[in-house]
N, C-alpha and C positions, 0 to 999 in steps of 0.2 A: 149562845155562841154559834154562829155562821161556821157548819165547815165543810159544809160543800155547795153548790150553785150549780144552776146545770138553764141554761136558757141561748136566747140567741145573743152575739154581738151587735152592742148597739153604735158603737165606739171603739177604735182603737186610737191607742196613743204611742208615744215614743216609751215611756216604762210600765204601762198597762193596758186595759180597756175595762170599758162598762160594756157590762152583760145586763140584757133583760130578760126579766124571768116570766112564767107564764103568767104570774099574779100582776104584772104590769108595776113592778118596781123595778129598777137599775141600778147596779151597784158597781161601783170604780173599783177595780181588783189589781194591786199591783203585781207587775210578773217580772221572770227574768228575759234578759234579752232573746234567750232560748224561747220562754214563753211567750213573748211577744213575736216573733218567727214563725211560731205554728201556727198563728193566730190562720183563719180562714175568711174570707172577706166577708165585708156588714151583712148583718142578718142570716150569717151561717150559724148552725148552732156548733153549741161551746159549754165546756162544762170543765171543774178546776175544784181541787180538793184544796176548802180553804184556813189558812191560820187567820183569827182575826185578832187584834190589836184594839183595845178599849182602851184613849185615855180621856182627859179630864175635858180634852176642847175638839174629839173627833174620835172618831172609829175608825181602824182603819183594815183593810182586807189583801193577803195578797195568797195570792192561786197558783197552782201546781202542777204539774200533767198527770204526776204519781204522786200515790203516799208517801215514796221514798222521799221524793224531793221534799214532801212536807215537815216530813218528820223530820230530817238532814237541816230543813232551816230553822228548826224549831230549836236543834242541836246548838247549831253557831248562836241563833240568839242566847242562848244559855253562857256562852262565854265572854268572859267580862270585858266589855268597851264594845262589844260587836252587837251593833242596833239592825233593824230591819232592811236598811241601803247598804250598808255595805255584807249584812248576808245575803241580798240580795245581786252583790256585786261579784261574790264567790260563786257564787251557785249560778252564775252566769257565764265565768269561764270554767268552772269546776262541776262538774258535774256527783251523784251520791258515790258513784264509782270512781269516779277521780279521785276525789277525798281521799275513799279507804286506800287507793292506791299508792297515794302520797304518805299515806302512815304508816303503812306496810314498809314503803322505800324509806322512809324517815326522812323523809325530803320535804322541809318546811321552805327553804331558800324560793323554792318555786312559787309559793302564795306571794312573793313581791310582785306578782305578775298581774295582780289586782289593784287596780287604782284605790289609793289612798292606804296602801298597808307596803311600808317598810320594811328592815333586816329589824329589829327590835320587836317591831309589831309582830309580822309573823311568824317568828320565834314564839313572844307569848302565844297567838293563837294556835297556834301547832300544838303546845304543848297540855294545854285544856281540850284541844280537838281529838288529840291521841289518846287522851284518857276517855274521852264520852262518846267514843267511835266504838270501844275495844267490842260493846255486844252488839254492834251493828253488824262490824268485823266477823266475827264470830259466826253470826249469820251469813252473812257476803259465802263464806266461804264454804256453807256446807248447800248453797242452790245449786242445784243440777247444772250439768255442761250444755248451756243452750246459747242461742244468739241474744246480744243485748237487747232488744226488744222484749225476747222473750223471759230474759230473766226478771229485767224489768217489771211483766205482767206476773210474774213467779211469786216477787215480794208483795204485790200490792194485791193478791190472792190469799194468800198466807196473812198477810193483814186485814183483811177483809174477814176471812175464817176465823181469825183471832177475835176481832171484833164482833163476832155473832156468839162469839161463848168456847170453841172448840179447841180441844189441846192443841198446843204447837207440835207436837210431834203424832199424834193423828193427822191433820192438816197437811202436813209436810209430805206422808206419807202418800196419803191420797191426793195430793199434788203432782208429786213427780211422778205417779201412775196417771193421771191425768193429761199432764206436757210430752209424758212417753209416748202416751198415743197422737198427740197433735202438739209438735212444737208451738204453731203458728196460732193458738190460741192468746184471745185478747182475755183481758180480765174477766169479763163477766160473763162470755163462755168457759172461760177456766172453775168460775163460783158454781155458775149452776151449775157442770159436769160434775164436782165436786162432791156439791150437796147431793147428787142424785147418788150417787156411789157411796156414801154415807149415810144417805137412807134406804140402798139397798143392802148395805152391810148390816142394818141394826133389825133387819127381818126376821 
């Protein structure tokens, strides 16, 4: 399974682009309108945390700027009637923080604000979405008081950390001592300042 790509643009389109990678393959990656925005002009490089989709007559790939985002569509897919376009449609006006903010406010009426989802529809999806947010939630709400960028680089650090083997609350901890000293840290100065401070704790 594909899930992440890191090469230049060879292609951009109206709902994605193709990326080439150094191996000299191209893969079409769908994005959200957001992600297609960022995009940087042909043959800038480009890289996208990806969920891939296997079915029976294609594969298919769509990319992320953060983990959060990934996880968050991985989320909507999980609830029932909601396919890959239209969480791709959500996660285009709504961003991972919107969401939670929407479920916080309990304010479903506002997803009609997404093409092809009604007062019925986003009713149901609210109500699946509230339930499969609450430990996203939970989280959201114990990251440090930073700028949305940088919180942003906060979760997808702490998921990074997690993914290498390490408790969430070590992680967390040597996290917010990490962003304490440099808000303006990206992710992957956030990982290895991290890691280094954790391998000089374990001396």
């Amino acid at each position: 399974m594909i899930a992440y790509i890191q090469g230049k643009l060879a292609a951009r389109m109206e709902s994605g682009c193709v990326v080439l990678t150094p191996g000299g393959v191209g893969y079409q990656i769908g994005l959200t309108t957001t992600g297609v925005s960022s995009l940087g002009p042909v043959d800038s490089e480009c890289e996208f945390y990806v969920h891939t989709i296997v079915r029976e007559d294609a594969i298919e790939l769509y990319g992320f700027n953060s983990w959060d985002e990934k996880t968050t569509f991985e989320i909507l897919l999980s609830i029932t009637k909601v396919g890959p376009k239209l969480a791709l449609a959500i996660l285009s006006m709504f961003g991972p923080d919107d969401l939670r903010r929407l479920v916080i406010a309990d304010d479903y009426t506002t997803l009609v604000q997404v093409p092809g989802i009604g007062k019925k529809s986003a009713q149901r999806i609210f109500v699946e979405l509230k339930y499969k947010l609450e430990s996203s939630l939970g989280a959201a709400q114990s990251v440090p008081d930073l700028e949305s960028g940088s919180v942003a680089a906060f979760r997808d650090a702490l998921a990074g950390l997690a993914n290498l083997g390490y408790e969430e609350s070590e992680a967390r901890d040597v996290l917010e001592k990490v962003f304490a000293e440099d808000p303006s840290r990206d992710v992957g100065e956030a990982l290895r300042e991290a890691l280094k401070k954790i391998s000089q704790k374990a001396r």
